[in-house]
C-alpha positions in Angstrom: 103.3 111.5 97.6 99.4 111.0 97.4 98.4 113.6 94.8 100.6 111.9 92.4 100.2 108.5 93.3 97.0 108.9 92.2 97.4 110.0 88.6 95.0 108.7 86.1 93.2 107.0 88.9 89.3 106.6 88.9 88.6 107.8 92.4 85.0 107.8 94.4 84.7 109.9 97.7 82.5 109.3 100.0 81.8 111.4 103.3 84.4 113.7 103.9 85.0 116.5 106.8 82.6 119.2 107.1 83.4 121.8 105.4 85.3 121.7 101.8 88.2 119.6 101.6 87.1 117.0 99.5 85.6 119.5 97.3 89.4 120.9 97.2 90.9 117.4 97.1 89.1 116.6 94.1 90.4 119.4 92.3 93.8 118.6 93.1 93.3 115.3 92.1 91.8 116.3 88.7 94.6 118.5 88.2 96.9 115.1 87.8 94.4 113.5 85.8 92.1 111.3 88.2 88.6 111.0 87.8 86.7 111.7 90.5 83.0 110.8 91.6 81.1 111.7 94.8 78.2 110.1 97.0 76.0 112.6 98.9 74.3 111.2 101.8 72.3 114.7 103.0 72.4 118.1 102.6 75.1 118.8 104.5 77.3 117.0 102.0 75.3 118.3 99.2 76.6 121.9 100.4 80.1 121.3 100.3 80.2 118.9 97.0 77.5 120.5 94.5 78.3 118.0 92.0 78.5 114.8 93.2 75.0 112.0 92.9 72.8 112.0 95.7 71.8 108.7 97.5 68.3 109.4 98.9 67.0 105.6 99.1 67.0 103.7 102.1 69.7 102.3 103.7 69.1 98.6 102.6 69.7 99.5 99.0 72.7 101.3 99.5 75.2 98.3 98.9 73.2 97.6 95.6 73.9 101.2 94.7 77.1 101.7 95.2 78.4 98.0 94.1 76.7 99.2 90.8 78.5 102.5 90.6 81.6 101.3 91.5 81.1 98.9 88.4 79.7 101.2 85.8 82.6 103.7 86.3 85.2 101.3 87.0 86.5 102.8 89.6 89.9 101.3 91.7 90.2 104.1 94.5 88.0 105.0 97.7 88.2 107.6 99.3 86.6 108.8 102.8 86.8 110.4 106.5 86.2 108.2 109.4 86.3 104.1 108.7 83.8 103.4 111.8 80.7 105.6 110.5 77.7 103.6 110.0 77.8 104.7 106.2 81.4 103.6 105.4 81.4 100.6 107.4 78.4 99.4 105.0 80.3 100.4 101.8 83.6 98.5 102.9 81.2 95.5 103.5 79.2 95.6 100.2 82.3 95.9 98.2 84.6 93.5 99.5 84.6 91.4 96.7 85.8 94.4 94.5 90.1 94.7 94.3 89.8 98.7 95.6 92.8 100.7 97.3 90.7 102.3 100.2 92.4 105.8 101.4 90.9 106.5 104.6 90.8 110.1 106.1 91.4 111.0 109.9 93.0 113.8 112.2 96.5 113.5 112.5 98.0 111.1 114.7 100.7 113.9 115.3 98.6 116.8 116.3 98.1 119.8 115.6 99.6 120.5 112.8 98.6 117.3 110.9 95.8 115.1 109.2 96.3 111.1 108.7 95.8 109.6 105.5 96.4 105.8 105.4 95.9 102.6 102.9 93.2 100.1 104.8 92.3 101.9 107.9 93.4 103.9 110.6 93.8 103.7 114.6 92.5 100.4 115.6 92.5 99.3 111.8 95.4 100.7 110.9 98.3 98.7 109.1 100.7 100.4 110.9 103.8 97.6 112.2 102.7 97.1 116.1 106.3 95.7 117.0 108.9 98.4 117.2 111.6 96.6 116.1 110.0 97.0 112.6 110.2 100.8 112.9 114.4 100.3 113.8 114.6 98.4 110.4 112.4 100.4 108.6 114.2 103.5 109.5 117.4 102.0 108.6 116.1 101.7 105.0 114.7 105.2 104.7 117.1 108.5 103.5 114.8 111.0 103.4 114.8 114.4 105.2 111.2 115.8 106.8 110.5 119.4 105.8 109.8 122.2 108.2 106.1 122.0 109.7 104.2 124.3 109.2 102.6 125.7 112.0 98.2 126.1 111.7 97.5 128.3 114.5 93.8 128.2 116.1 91.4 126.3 113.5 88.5 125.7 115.9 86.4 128.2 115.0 86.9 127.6 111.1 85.4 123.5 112.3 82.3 125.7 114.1 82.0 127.3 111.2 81.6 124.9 108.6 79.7 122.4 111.2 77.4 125.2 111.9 76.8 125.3 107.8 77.0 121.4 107.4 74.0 120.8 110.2 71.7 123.9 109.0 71.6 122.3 105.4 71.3 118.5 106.1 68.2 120.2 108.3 66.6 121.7 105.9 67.0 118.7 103.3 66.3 116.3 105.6 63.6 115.2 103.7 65.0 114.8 100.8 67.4 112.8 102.7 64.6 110.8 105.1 66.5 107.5 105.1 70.1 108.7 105.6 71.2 107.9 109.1 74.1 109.7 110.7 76.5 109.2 113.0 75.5 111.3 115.5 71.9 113.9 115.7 71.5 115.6 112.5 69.7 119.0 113.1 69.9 122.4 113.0 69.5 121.6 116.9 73.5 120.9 116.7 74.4 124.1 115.9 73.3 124.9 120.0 76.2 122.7 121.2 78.7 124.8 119.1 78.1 128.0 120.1 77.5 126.5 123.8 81.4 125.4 123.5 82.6 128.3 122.4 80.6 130.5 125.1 81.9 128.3 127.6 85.5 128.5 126.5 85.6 131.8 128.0 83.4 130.9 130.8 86.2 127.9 132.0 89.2 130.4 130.5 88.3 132.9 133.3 87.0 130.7 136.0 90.2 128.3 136.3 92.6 130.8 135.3 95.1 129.7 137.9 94.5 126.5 138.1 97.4 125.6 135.0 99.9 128.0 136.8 99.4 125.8 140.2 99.9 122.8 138.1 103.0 123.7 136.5 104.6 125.6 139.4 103.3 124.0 142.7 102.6 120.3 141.4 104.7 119.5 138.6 105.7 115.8 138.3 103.1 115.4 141.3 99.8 115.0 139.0 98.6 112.4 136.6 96.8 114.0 133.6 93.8 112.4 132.3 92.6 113.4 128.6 88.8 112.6 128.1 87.5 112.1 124.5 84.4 113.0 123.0 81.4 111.2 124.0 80.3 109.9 120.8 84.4 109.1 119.9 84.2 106.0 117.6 87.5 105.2 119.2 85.5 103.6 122.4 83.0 101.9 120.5 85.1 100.5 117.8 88.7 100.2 119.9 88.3 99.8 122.9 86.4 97.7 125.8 84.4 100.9 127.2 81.1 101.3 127.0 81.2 105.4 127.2 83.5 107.9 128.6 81.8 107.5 132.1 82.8 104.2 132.5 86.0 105.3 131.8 86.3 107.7 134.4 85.0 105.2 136.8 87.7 102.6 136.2 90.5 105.1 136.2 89.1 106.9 139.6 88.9 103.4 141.6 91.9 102.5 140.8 93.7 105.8 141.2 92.0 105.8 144.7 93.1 102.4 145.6 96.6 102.1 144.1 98.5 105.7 143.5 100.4 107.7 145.6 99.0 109.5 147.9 101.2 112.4 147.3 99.6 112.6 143.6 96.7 114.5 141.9 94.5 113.1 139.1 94.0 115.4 136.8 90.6 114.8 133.8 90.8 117.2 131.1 87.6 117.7 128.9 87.8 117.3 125.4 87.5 121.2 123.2 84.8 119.4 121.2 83.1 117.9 123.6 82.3 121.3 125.4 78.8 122.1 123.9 77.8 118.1 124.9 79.2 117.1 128.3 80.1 117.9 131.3 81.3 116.0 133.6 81.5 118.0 136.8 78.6 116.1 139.1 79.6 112.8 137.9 83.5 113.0 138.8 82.6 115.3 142.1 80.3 112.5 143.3 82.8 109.6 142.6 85.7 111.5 144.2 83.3 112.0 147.4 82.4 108.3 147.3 86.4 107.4 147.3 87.5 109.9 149.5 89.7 111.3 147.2 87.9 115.0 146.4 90.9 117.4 147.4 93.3 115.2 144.9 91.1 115.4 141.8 90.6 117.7 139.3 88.4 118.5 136.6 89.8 121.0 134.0 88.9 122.4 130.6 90.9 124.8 128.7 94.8 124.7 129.7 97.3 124.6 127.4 97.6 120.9 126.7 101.9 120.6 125.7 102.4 122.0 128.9 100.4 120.3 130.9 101.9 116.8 129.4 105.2 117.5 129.8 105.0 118.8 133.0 102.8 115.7 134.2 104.1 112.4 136.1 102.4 110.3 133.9 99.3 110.2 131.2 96.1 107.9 130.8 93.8 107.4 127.9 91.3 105.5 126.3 93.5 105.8 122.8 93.5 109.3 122.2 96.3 110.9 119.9 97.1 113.2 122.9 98.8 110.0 124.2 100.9 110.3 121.3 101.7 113.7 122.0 102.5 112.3 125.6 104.5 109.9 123.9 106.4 112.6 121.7 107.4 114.6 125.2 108.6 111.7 126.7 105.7 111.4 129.5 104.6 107.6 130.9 101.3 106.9 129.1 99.0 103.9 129.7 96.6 103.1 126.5 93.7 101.5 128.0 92.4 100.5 125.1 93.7 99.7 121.7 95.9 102.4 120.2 98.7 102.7 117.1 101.1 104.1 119.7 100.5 101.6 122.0 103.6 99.7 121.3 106.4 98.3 123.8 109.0 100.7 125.5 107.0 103.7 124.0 104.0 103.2 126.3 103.8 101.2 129.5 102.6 97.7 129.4 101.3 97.0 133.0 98.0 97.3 134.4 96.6 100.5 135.6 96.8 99.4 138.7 100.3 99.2 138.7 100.9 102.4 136.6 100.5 104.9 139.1 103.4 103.1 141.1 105.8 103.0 138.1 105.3 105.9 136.5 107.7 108.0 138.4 110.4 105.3 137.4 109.7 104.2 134.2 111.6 105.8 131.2 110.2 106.4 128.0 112.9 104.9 124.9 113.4 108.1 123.3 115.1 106.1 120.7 112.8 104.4 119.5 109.6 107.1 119.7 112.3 109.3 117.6 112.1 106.6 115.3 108.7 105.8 115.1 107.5 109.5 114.8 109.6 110.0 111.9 108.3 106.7 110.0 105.2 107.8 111.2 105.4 111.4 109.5 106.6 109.5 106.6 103.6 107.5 105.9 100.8 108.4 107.1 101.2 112.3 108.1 100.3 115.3 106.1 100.9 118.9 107.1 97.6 120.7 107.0 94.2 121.1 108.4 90.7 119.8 107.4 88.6 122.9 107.8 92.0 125.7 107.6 94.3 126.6 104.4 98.1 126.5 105.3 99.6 130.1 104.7 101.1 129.9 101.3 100.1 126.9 100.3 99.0 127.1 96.4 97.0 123.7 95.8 93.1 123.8 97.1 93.3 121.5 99.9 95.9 123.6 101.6 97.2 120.7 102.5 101.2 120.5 101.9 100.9 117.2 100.3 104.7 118.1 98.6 106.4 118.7 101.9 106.1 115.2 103.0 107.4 112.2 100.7 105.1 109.9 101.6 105.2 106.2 101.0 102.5 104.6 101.5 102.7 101.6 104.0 101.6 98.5 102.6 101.4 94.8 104.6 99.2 91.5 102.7 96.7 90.8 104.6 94.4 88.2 104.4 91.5 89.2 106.1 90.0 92.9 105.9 89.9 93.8 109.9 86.6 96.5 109.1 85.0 93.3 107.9 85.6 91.3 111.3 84.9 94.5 113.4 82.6 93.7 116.5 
């Protein structure tokens, strides 16, 4: 279990989630003895963690900075959110020659009701075994019994919330801040794309309100459902071959046009996040025109997603966790680029080309996605939510970090895959 597996530990965090988790985690963490030190990189971290040092240089003395703190304090733990931000890609990179356990923060492979927390890395730079006769053996070895989850409920506004906070105060200190660069715009200006999302949440609720019952009732098994990430996903950059969501789109409609069945809908569904920022109307209503395939596809935004997947004849994604929820209801997914889940007799193999073809055939190994979800909950998986308490939950995270005996996966490694990332 985390909390205690860090006992006595000298811990540093670096960026976390907006909003105060980290602020919470620390506590919890203090409560079992750890030390814990904070970087702030602007004002929206300043915020959320009043007491941690501020790093106001410029960037090129940043690996000076925090090889020297990590030395002064002695510190063995790292913690953070996100391995592929500019910030934390630096700090991996100027500590490498320090012997650090790096904890690395992410949502939950299993959503929604879960947040990742991993040893090395996550998604593409997880540790995770890729072959799945490793997850036969390892749950051979393993006798323990998951808890009850604990269902969240709607935490969307609670993220709006706190990003709307996060972006107003790195604004106004952004001075103070001058050198810091971000991972995406940092202005009060991105508080606009918030509220834009959650206007047109009711705009898309009311406008395709029948479009999910004529997929369920009247096209069920006939439609292939495509999940679109956000645009600025690190995902695409980082793990996979893609050089934006459009391209995406374009490689998935050409080949759906040339290759599935004619008897079969394509189905993108935007991304809740991605609301405020994109929209991809024009650009997949001018494709499908140029295939001549306009009355078989279909752009969607706010259907229940469960249903929609299990209901669908198969699933495509860059390496979203909704193909893991795919995964979990049994549905033929094809990773298309790199993805934890992606492993053989869980996902399918083949080409897109010849997905659209096999789908309707091909059988998911329940067997074996049984067994990797519950060595997946078991290592990596923590019920709870970044920006929303769990109901009865008594530590400051919220986070149900007792609930789920976690051990740690751990495989040598002689080479730090962050380090070699392209």
């Amino acid at each position: 279990m985390i909390i205690d597996e860090l006992s006595n530990k000298k811990i540093l965090l670096l960026q976390g989630p907006i909003g105060y988790f980290f602020r919470n985690l620390a506590r919890d963490l203090k409560a079992v003895n750890a030390s814990v030190y904070k970087i702030n990189f602007n004002g929206g971290d300043e915020f959320f963690f009043k007491n941690g040092w501020s790093f106001n240089g410029e960037m090129s003395e940043f690996s000076t900075y925090i090889r020297q703190l990590v030395d002064q304090h002695d510190i063995d733990s790292i913690m953070l959110f996100g391995d592929c931000r500019p910030i934390h890609r630096l700090a991996r990179e100027a500590l490498s020659e320090f012997d650090l356990e790096w904890y690395v923060f992410e949502e939950g492979y299993l959503r929604p009701n879960h947040i990742t927390c991993e040893k090395g890395g996550v998604n593409g730079f997880s540790n995770l075994p890729k072959r799945f006769q490793q997850y036969l053996q390892h749950h051979q070895e393993d006798n323990i019994i998951a808890d009850e989850v604990v269902e969240l409920g709607r935490t969307f506004w609670y993220a709006a919330l706190w990003a709307a906070i996060y972006y107003l105060m790195a604004s106004l200190k952004s001075k103070q801040y001058r050198h810091y660069q971000h991972h995406r715009p940092l202005t009060i200006l991105e508080f606009w794309p918030w509220l834009k999302s959650g206007l047109r949440k009711y705009q898309f609720k009311w406008k395709e309100r029948n479009v999910e019952k004529y997929l369920l009732k009247s096209k069920q098994k006939e439609y292939f459902l495509v999940p679109l990430q956000t645009h600025n996903d690190a995902q695409i950059e980082f793990h996979s071959n893609y050089s934006g969501i459009e391209a995406f789109i374009e490689e998935v409609m050409y080949s759906f046009a040339n290759h599935a069945p004619k008897d079969s809908l394509l189905v993108f569904k935007q991304h809740p996040f991605d609301r405020g920022y994109r929209e991809y109307t024009p650009y997949i209503n001018q494709l499908a025109q140029q295939l001549n395939v306009s009355i078989r596809v279909l752009y969607i935004h706010d259907q229940y997603l469960p249903d929609l997947l299990e209901n669908a004849r198969g699933v495509v994604v860059i390496n979203s966790t909704v193909g893991m929820s795919a995964v979990e209801s049994l549905v033929p997914v094809k990773v298309c680029g790199r993805a934890v889940y992606d492993i053989e007799h869980m996902t399918m193999q083949c080409h897109i080309d010849q997905f659209w073809q096999q789908a309707l055939a091909w059988k998911v190994d329940e067997t074996i996605v049984q067994k990797y979800l519950y060595f997946l909950q078991h290592t990596t998986q923590f019920n709870g939510s970044f920006y929303k308490k769990v109901s009865g939950c008594e530590n400051q995270t919220g986070v149900v970090w007792s609930k789920v005996h976690v051990k740690i996966y751990k495989k040598n490694r002689s080479t730090d895959p962050l380090l070699n990332a392209k």
